[in-house]
MIDOSE-1310 file (N, C-alpha, C; in nm, 2 decimals, decimal comma, always signed):
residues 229
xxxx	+2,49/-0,94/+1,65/+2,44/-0,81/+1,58/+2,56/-0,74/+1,53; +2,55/-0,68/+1,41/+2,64/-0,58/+1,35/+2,58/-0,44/+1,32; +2,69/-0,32/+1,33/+2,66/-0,22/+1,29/+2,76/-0,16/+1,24; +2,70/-0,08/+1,14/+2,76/+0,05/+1,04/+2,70/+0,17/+1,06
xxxx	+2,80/+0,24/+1,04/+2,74/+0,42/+0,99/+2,77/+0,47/+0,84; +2,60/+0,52/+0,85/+2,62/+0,52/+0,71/+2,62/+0,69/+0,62; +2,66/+0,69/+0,54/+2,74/+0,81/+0,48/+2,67/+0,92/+0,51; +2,53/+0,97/+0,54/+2,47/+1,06/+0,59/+2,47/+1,04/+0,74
xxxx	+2,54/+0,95/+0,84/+2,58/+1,01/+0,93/+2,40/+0,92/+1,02; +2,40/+0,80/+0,97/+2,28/+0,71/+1,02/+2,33/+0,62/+1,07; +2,24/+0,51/+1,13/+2,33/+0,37/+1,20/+2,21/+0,30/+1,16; +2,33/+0,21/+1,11/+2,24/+0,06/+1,02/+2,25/-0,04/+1,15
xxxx	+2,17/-0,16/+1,20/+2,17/-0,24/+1,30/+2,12/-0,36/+1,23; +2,20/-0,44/+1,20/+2,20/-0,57/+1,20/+2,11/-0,65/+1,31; +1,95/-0,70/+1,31/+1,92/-0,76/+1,43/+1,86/-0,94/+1,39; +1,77/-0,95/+1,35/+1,68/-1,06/+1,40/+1,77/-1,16/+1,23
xxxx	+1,80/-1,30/+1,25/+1,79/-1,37/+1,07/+1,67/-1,41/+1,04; +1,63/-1,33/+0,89/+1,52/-1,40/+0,85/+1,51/-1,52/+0,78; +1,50/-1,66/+0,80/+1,52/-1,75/+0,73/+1,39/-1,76/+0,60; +1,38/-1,67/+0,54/+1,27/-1,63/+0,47/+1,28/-1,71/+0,28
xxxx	+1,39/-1,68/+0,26/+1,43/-1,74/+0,14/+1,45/-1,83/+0,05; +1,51/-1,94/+0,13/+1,57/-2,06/+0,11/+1,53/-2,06/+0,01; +1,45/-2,19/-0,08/+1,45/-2,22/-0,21/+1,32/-2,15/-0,30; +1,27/-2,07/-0,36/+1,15/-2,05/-0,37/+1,12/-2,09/-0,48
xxxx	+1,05/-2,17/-0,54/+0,99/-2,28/-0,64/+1,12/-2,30/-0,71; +1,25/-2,34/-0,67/+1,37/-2,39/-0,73/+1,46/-2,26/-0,77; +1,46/-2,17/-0,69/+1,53/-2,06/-0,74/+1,55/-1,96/-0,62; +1,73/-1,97/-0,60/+1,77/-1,91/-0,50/+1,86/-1,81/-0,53
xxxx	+1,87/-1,71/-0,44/+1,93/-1,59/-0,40/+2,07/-1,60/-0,44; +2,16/-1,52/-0,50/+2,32/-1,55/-0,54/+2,34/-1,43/-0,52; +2,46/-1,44/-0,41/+2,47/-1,25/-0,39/+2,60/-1,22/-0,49; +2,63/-1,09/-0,52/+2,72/-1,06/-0,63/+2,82/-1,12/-0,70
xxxx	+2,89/-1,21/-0,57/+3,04/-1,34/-0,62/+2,99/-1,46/-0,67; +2,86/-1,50/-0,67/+2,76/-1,61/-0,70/+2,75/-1,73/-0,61; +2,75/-1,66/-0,51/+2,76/-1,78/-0,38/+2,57/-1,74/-0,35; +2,53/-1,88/-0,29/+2,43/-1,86/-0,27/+2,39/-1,87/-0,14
xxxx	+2,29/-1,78/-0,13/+2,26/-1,70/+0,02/+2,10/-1,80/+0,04; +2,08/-1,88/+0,16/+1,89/-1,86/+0,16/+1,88/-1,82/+0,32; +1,93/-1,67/+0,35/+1,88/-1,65/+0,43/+1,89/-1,49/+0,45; +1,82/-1,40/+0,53/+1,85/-1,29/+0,53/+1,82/-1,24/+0,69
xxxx	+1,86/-1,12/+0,71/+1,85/-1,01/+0,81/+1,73/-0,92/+0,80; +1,68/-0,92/+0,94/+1,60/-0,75/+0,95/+1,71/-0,60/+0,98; +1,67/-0,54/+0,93/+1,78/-0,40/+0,97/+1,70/-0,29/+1,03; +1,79/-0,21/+1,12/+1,68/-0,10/+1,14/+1,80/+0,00/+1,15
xxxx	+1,72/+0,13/+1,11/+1,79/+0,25/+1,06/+1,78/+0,32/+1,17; +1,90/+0,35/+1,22/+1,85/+0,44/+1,32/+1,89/+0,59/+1,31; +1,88/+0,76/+1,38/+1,97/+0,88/+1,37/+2,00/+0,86/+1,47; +2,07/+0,99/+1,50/+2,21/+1,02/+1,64/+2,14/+1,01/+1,74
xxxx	+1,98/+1,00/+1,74/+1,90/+0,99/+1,85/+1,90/+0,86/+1,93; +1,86/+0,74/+1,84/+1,87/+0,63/+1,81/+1,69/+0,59/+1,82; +1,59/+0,72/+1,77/+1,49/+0,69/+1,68/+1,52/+0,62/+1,53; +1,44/+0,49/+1,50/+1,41/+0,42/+1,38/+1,38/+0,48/+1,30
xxxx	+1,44/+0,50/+1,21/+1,35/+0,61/+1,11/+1,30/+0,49/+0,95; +1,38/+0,35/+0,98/+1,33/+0,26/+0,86/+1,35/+0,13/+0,89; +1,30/+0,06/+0,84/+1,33/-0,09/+0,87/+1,28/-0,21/+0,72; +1,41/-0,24/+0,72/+1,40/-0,34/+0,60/+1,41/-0,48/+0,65
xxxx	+1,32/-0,52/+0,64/+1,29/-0,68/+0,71/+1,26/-0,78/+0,55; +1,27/-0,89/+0,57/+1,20/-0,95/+0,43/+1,05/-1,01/+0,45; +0,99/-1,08/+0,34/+0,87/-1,10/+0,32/+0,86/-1,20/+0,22; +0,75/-1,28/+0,23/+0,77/-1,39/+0,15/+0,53/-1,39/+0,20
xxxx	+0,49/-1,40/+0,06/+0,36/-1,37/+0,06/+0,27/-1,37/-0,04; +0,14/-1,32/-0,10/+0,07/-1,34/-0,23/+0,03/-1,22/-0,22; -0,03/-1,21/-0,33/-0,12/-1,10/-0,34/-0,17/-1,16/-0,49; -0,30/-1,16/-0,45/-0,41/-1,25/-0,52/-0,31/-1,35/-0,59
xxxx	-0,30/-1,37/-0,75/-0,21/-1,45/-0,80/-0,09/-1,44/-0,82; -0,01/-1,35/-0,73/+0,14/-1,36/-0,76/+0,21/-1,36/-0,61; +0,31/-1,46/-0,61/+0,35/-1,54/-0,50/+0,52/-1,41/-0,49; +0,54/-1,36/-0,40/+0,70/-1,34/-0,39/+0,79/-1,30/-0,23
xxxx	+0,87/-1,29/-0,29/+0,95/-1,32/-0,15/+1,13/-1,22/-0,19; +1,10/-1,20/-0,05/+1,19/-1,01/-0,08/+1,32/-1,02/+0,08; +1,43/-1,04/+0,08/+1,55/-1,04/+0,18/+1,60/-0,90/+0,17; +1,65/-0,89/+0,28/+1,80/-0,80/+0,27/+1,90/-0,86/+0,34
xxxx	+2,02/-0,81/+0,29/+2,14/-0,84/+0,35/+2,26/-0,76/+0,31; +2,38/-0,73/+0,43/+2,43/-0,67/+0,39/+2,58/-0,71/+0,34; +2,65/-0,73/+0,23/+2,73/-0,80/+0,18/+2,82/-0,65/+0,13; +2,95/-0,70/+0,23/+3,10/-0,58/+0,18/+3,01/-0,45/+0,27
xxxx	+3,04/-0,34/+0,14/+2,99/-0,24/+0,27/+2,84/-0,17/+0,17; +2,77/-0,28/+0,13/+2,67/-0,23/+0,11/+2,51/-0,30/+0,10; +2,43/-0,29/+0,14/+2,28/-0,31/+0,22/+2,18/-0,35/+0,06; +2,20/-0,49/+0,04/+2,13/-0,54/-0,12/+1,97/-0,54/-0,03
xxxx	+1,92/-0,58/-0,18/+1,75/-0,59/-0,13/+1,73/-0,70/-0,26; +1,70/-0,81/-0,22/+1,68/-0,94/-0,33/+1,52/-0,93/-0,36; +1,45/-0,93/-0,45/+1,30/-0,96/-0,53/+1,28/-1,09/-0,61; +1,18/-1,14/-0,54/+1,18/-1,26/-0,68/+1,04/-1,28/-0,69
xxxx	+0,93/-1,25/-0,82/+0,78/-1,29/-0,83/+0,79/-1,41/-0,86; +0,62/-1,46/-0,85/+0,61/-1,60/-0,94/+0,51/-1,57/-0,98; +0,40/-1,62/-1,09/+0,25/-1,60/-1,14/+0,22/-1,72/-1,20; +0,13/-1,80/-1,06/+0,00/-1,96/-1,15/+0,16/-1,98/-1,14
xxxx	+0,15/-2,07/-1,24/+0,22/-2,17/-1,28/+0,33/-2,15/-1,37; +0,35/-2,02/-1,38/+0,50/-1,98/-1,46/+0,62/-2,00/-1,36; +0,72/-2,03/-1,37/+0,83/-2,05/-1,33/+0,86/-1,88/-1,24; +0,96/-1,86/-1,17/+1,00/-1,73/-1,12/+1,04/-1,65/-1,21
xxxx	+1,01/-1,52/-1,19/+1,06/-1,39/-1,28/+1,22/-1,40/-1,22; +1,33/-1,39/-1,34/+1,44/-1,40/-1,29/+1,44/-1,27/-1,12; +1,56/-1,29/-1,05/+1,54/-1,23/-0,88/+1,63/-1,09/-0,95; +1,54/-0,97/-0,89/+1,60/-0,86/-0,93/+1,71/-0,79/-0,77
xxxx	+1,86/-0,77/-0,78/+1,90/-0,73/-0,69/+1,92/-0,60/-0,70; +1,86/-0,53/-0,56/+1,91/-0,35/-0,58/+2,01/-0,34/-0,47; +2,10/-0,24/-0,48/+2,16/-0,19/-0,37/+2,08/-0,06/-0,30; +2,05/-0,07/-0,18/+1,98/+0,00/-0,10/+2,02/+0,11/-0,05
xxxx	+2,20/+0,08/-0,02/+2,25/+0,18/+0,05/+2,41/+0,15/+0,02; +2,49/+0,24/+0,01/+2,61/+0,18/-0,04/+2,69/+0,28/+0,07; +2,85/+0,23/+0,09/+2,90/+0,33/+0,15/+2,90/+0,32/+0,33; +2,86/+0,17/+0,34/+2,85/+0,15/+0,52/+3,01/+0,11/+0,57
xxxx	+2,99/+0,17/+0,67/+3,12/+0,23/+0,78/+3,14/+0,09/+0,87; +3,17/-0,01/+0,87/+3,15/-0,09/+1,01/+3,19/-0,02/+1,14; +3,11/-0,01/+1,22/+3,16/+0,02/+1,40/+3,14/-0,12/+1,50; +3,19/-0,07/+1,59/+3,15/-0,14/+1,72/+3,06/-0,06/+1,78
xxxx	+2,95/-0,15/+1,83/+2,85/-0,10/+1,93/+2,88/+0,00/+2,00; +3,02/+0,00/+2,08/+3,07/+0,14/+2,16/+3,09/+0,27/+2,11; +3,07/+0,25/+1,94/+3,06/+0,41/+1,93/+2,92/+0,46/+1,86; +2,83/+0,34/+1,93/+2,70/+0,42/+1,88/+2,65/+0,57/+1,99
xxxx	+2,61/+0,65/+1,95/+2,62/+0,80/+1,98/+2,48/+0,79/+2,10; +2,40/+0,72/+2,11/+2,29/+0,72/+2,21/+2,25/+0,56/+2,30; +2,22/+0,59/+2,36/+2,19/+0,49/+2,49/+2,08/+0,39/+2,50; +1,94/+0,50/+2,39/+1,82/+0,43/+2,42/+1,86/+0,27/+2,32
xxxx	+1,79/+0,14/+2,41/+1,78/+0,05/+2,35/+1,68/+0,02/+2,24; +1,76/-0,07/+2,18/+1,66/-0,14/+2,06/+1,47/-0,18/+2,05; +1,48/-0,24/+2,16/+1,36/-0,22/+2,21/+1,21/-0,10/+2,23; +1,30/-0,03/+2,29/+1,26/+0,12/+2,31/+1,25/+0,21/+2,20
xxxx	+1,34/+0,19/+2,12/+1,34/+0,24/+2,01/+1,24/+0,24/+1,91; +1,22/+0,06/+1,94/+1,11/+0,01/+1,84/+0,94/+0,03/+1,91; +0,94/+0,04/+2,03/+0,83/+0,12/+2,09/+0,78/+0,19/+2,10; +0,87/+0,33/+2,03/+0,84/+0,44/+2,02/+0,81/+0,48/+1,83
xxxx	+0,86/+0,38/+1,74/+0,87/+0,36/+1,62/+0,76/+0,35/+1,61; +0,66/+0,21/+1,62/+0,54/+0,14/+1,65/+0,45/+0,26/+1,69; +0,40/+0,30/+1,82/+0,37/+0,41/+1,84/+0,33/+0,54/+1,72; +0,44/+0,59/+1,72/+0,46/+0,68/+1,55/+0,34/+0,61/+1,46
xxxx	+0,38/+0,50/+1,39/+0,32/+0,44/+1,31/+0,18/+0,43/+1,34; +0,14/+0,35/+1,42/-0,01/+0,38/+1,43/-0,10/+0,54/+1,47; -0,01/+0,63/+1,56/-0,05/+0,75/+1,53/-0,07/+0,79/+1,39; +0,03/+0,76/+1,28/+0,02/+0,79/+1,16/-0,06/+0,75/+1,10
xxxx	-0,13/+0,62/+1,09/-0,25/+0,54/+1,05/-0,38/+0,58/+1,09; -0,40/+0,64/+1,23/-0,50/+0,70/+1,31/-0,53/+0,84/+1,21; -0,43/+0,92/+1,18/-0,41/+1,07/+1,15/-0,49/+1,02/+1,02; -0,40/+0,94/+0,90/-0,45/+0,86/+0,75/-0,62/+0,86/+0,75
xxxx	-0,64/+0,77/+0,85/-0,77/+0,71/+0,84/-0,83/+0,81/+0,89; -0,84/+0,92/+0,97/-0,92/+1,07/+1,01/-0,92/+1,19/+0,88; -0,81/+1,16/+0,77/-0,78/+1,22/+0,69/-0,91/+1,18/+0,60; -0,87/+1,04/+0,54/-0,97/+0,99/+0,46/-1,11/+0,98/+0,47
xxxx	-1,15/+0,98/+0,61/-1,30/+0,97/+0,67/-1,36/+1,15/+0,64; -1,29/+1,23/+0,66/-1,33/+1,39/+0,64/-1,34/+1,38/+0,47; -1,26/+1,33/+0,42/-1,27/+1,35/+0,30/-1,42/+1,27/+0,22; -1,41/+1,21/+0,24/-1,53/+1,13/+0,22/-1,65/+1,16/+0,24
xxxx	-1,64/+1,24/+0,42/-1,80/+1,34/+0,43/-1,80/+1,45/+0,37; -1,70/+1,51/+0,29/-1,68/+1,62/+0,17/-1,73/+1,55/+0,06; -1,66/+1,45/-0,03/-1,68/+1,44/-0,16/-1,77/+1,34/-0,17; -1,81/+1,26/-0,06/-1,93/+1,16/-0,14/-2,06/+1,19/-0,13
xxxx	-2,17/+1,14/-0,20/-2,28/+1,16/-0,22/-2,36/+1,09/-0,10; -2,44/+1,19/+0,00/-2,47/+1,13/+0,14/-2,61/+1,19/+0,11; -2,67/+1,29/+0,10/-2,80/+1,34/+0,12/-2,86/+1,37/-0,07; -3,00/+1,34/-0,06/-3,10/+1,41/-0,19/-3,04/+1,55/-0,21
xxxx	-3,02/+1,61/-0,04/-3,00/+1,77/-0,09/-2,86/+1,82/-0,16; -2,82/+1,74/-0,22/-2,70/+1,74/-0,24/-2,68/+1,70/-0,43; -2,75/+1,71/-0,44/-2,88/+1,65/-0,59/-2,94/+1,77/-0,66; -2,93/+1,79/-0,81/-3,02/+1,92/-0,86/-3,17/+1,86/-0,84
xxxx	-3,26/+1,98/-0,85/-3,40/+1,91/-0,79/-3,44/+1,89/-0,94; -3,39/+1,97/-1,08/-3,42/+1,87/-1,23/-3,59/+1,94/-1,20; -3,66/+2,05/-1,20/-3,76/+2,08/-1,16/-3,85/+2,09/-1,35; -3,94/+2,03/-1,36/-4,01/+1,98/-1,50/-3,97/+1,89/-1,59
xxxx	-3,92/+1,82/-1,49/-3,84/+1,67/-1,60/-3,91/+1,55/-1,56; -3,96/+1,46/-1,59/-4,00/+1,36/-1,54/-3,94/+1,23/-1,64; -4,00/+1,10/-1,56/-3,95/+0,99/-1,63/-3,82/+0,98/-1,67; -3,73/+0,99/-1,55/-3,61/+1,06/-1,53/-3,52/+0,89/-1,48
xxxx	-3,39/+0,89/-1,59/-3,32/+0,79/-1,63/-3,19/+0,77/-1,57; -3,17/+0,69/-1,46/-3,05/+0,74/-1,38/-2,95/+0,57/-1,43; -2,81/+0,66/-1,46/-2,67/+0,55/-1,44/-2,58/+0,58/-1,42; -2,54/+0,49/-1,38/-2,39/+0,53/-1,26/-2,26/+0,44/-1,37
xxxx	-2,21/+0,47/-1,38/-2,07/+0,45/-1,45/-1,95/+0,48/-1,39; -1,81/+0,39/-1,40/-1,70/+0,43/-1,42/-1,65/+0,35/-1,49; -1,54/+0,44/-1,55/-1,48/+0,39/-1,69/-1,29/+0,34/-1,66; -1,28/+0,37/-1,52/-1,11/+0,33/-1,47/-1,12/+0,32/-1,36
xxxx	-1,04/+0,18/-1,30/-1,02/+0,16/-1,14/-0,98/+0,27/-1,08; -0,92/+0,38/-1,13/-0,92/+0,50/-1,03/-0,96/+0,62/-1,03; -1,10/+0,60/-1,16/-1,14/+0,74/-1,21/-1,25/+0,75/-1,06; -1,35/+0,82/-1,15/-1,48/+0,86/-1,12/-1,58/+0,77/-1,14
xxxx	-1,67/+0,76/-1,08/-1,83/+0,74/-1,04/-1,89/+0,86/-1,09; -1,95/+0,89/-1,19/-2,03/+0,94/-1,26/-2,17/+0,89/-1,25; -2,25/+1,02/-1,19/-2,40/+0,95/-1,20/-2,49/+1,05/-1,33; -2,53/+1,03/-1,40/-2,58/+1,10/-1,50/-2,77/+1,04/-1,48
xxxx	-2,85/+1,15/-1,51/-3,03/+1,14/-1,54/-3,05/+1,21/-1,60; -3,15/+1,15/-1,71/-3,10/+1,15/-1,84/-3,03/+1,24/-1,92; -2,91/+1,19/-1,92/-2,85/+1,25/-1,97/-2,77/+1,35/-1,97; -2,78/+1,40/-1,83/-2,72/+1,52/-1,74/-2,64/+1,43/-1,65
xxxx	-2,52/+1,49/-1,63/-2,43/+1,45/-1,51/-2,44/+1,56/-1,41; -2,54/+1,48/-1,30/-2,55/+1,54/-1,18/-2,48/+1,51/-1,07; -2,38/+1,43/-1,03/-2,28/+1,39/-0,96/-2,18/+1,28/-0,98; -2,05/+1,34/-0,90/-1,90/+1,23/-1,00/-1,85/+1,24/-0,87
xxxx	-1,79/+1,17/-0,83/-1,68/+1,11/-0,71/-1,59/+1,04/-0,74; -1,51/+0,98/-0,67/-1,38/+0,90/-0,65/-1,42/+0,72/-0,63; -1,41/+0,69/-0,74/-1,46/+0,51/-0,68/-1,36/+0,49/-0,56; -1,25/+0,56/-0,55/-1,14/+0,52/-0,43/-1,22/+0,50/-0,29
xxxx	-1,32/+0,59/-0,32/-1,38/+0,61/-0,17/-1,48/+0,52/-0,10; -1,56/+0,42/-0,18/-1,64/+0,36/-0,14/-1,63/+0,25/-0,23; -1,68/+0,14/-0,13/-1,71/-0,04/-0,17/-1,79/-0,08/-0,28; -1,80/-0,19/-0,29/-1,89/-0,22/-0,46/-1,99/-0,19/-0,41
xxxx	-2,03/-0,19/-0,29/-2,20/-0,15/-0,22/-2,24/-0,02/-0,31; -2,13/+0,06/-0,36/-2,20/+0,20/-0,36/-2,31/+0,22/-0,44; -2,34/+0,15/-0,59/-2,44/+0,19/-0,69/-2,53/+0,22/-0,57; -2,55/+0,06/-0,50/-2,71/+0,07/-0,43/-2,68/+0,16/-0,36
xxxx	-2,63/+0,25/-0,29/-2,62/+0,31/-0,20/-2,68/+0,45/-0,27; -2,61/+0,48/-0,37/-2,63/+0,58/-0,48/-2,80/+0,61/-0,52; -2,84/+0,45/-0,55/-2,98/+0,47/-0,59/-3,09/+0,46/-0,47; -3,01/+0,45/-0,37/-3,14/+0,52/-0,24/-3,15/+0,64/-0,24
xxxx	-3,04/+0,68/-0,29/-3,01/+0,81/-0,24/-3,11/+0,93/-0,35; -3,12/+0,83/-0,47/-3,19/+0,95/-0,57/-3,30/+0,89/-0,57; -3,35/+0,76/-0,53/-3,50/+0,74/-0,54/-3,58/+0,81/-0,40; -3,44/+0,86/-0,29/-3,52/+0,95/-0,19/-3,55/+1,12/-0,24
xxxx	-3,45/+1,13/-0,35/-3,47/+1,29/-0,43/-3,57/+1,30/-0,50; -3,56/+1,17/-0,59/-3,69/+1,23/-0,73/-3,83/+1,12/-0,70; -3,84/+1,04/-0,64/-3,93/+0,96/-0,55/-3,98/+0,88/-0,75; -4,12/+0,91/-0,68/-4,22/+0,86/-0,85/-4,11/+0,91/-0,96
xxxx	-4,06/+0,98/-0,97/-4,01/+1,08/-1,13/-3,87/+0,97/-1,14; -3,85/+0,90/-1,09/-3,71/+0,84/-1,12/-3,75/+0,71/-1,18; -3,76/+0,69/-1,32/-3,82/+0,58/-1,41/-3,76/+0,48/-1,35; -3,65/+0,50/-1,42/-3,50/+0,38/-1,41/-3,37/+0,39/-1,33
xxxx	-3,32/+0,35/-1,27/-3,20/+0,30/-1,24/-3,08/+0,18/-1,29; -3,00/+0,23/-1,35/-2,87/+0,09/-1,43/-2,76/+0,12/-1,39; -2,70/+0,03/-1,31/-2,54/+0,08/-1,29/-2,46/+0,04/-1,41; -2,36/+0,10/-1,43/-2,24/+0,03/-1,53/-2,13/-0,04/-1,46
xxxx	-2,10/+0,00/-1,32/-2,01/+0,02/-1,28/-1,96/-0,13/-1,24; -1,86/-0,23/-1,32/-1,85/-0,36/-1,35/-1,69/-0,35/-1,24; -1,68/-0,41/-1,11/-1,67/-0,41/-1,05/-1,53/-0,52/-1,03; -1,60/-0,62/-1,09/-1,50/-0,75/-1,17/-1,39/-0,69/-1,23
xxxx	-1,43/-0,61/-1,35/-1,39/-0,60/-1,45/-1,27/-0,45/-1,38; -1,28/-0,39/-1,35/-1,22/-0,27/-1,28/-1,10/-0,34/-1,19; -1,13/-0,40/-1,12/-1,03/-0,50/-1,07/-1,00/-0,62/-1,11; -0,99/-0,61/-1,23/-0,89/-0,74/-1,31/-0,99/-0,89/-1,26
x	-1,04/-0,88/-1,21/-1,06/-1,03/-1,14/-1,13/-1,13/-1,22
């Protein structure tokens, strides 16, 4: 393990090697002198407390059709971060290098400023984290019994209209859900907030309001197409 302090008065920790790199579809890592690296480190940031406050580990992974894979390491006295995509069957997007942190101090472990272990540290990190995710997901759930459409009464009652023409539209993966009858927009939300399930969910909800009077129901809302797929 290695450590540095870094110019705000932080401690970088050198811990686990990620052998994450090595060749990825014929294209490897060359750290700034052009020597080539296929392997990296996890780091964890610690303050004078020796709470985590970051951790840069690498990753190698998809996400739907794009393949990539992401190191760090620290080379001289500064903390790089290597990127490289791939897409189908194109060759790699050349590998983009950032510097993360510049300005690292080498120490010896004996002048790190606190006692608690690595371990501990990361127990109490972890912890944090999922409190944070618990708090997120309590955040989003309130929000949701605010802004989405749950009850009829929640609906104009449209009193002497009949044969009454309901569609639900959105026009951007992160607009609005727009429900219009005929031709009035009676309620708009956040597609953020709910699954492709919603149209139907939507049209229970108004064939429980306007019962007989609700001619038609058509969603727009192309679900494929919103997310690229």
């Amino acid at each position: 393990m290695r450590y540095w302090k870094t110019i705000d008065g932080k401690y970088l920790v050198e811990a686990a090697t990620v052998n994450l790199v090595g060749v990825f579809y014929g294209y490897k890592f060359r750290s700034p002198s052009g020597e080539e690296v296929d392997y990296g480190y996890r780091y964890y940031l610690q303050d004078n407390a020796g709470q985590i406050v970051e951790i840069y580990e690498g990753h190698v992974g998809a996400d739907q059709e794009v393949f990539y894979v992401t190191t760090h390491i620290v080379i001289g006295n500064a903390l790089y971060s290597w990127h490289c995509y791939k897409t189908d069957d194109d060759p790699p997007d050349p590998a983009r290098d950032e510097i993360v942190m510049e300005g690292l101090e080498p120490i010896d472990p004996s002048e790190l400023p606190f006692n608690i272990t690595l371990q501990e540290a990361l127990k109490t990190y972890k912890e944090a984290q999922l409190k944070q995710i618990a708090e997120i997901n309590e955040i989003n759930e309130n929000r949701k019994k605010k802004e989405l459409l749950r009850s009829p009464d929640q609906l104009p009652d449209l009193e002497g209209m009949t044969d009454l023409d309901a569609v639900v539209d959105c026009q951007h993966p992160l607009g609005n859900i727009v429900v219009s009858i005929s031709g009035i927009e009676v309620w708009k939300e956040s597609i953020l907030l709910s699954g492709e399930e919603r149209p139907e969910q939507i049209e229970s909800i108004l064939r429980a309001k306007y019962k007989s009077r609700l001619r038609s129901f058509t969603s727009k809302v192309d679900y494929d197409d919103l997310l690229g797929r």
